[in-house]
Structures are given as structure tokens and as C-alpha cells.
MARBA-3410 file (N, C-alpha, C, O; in Angstrom, 1 decimal):
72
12.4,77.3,31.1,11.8,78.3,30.2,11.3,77.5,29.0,12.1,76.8,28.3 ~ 10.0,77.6,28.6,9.9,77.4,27.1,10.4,77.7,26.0,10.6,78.9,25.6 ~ 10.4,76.4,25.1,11.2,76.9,23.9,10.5,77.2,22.7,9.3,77.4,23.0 ~ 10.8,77.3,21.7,10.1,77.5,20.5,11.1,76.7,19.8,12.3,76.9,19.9 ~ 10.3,75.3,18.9,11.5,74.9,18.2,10.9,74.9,16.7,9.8,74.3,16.7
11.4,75.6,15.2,11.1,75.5,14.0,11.0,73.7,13.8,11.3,72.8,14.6 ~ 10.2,73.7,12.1,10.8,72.9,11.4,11.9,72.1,11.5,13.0,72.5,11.8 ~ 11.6,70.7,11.3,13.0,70.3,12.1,12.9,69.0,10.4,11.9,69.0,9.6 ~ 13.9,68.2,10.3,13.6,66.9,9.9,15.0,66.4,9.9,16.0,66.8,9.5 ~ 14.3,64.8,10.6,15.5,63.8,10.8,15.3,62.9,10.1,14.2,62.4,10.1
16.4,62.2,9.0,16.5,61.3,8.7,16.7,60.1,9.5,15.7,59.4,9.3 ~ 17.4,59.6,10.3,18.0,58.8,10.5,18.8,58.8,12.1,19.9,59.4,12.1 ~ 18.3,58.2,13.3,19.4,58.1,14.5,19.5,56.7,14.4,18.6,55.8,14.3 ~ 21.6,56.7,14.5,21.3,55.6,15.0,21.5,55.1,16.7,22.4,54.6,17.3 ~ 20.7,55.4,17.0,20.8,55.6,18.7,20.7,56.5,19.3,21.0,57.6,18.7
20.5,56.6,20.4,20.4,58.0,21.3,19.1,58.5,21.3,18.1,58.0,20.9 ~ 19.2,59.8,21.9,18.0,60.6,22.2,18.3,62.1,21.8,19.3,62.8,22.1 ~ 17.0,62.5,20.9,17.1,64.0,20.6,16.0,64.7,21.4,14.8,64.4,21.5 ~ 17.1,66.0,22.1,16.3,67.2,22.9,15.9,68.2,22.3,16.9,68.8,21.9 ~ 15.4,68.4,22.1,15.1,70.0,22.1,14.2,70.5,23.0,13.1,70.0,23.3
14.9,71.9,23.3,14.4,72.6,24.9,14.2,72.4,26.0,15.3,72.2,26.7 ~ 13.5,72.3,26.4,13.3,72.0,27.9,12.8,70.8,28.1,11.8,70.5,27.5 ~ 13.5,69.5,29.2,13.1,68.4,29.0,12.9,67.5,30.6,14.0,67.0,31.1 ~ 11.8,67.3,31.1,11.5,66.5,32.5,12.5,65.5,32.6,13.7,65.5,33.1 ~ 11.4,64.5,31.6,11.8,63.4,31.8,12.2,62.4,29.6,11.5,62.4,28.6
13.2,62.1,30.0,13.5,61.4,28.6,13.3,60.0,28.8,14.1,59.5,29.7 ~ 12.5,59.1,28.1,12.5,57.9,28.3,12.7,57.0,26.8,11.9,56.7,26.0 ~ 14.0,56.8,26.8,14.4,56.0,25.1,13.7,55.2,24.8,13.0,55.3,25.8 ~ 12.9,54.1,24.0,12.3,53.4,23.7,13.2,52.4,23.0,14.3,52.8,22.5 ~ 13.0,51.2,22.9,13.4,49.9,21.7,13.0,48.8,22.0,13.0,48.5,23.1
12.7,47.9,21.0,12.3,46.6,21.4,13.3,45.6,20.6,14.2,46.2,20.0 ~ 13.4,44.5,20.3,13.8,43.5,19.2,13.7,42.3,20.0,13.4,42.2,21.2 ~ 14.0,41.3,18.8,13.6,39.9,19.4,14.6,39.2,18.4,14.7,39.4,17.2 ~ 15.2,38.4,19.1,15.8,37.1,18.7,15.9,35.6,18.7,15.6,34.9,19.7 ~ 16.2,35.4,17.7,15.5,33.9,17.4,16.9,33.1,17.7,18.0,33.5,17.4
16.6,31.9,18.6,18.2,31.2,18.4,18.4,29.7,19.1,18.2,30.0,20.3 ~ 18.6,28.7,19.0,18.2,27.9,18.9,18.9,27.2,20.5,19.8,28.0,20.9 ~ 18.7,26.1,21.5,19.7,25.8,22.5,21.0,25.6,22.4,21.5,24.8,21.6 ~ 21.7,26.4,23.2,22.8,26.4,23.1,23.9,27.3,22.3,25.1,27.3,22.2 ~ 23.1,27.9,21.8,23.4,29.0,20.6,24.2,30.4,20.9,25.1,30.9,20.4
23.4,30.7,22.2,24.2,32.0,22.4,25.1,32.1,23.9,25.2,33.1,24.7 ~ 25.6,31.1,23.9,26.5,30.8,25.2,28.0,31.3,24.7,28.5,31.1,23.6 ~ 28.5,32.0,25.8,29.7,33.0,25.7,30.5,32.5,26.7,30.0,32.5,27.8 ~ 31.9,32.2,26.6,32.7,32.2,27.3,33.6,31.0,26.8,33.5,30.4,25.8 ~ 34.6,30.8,28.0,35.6,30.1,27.6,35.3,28.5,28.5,35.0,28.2,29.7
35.5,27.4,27.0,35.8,25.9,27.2,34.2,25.7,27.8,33.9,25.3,28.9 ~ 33.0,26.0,26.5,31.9,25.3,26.7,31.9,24.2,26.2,32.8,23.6,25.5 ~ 30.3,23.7,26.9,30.3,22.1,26.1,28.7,22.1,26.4,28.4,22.1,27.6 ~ 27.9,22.0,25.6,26.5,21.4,25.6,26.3,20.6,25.1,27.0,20.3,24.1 ~ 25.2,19.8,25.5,24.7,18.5,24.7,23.4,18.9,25.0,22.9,18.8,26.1
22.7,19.4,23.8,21.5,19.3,23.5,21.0,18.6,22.5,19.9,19.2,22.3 ~ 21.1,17.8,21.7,20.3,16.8,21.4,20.3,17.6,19.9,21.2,18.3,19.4 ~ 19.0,17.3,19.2,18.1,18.1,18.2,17.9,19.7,19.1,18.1,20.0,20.2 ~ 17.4,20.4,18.0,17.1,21.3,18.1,16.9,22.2,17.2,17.8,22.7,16.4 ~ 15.6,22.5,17.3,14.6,23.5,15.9,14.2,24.3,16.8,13.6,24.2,17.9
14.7,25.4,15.9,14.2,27.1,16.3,12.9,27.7,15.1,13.0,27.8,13.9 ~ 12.3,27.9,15.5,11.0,28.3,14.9,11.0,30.0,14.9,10.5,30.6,15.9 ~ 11.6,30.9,13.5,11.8,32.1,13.8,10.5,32.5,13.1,10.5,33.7,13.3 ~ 9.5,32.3,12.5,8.2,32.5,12.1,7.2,33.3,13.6,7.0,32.8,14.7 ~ 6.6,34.8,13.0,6.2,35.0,14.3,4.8,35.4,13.6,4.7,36.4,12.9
3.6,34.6,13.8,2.3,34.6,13.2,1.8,36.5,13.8,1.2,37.4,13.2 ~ 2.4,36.4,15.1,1.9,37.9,16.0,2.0,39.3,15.4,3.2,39.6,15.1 ~ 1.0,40.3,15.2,1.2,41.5,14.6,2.1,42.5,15.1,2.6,43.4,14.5 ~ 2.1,42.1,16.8,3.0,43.1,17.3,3.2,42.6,18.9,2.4,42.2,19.7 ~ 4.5,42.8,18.9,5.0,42.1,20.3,4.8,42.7,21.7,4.2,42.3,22.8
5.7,43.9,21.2,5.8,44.8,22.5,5.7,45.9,21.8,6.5,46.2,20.9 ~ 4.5,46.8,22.2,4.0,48.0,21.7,5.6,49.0,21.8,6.7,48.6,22.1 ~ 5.3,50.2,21.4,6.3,51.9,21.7,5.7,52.7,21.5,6.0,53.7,20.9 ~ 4.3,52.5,22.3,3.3,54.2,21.9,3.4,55.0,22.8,3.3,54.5,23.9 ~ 3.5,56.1,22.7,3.2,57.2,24.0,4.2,57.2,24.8,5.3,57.0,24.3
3.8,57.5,26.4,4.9,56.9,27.7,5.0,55.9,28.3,5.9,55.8,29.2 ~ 3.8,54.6,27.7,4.0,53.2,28.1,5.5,52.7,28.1,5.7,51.5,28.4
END
């Protein structure tokens, strides 16, 4: 059934998804990007890398990476 939904206003999610009424299909959105150099984000027990030098270049000249418009 359709809903009728008032005036609404959200400050602030931090996460999740808000319904109201009747709903197909929910599709969450998010993007981010991280910067980090070799060897940097290895997890676990009794590493060892040998990477040499290494410069991470976190400067991103690009206006926009991965769009969030619409249902793309």
C-alpha cells in the first residue's frame, strides 16, 4: 500500500538505511578510498616484508572517483 510520509529531517546516520513505507528494492550506497603505502596494511601473525623504499602519493588531482547518483 502507499504511504504518505510528512516532513521529515535527518541530521545525521551513521550507517544503515532509512525506510519509510513501502519499499522494492534498498540499495545502500558508499564509497572511500585509501591511501597506504607497501606493506602497510598486512594483518596477521609473524610478518616480514622487504620492500625497499616506498612513497605513497595521497594527493588526488581527480574531482570525483566513484560517482552515488541515482540507482547507478
Amino acid at each position: 500500500m502507499p504511504s504518505i510520509v510528512g516532513p521529515i529531517k535527518i541530521n545525521s546516520i551513521g550507517g544503515g538505511v532509512v525506510n519509510f513505507g513501502d519499499s522494492f528494492y534498498l540499495s545502500p550506497k558508499s564509497s572511500s578510498k585509501t591511501s597506504a603505502g607497501s606493506g602497510s596494511l598486512n594483518t596477521g601473525d609473524f610478518i616480514n616484508t622487504n620492500t625497499g623504499a616506498s612513497i605513497t602519493n595521497p594527493i588526488d588531482p581527480d574531482v570525483n572517483d566513484q560517482t552515488q547518483t541515482a540507482n547507478a
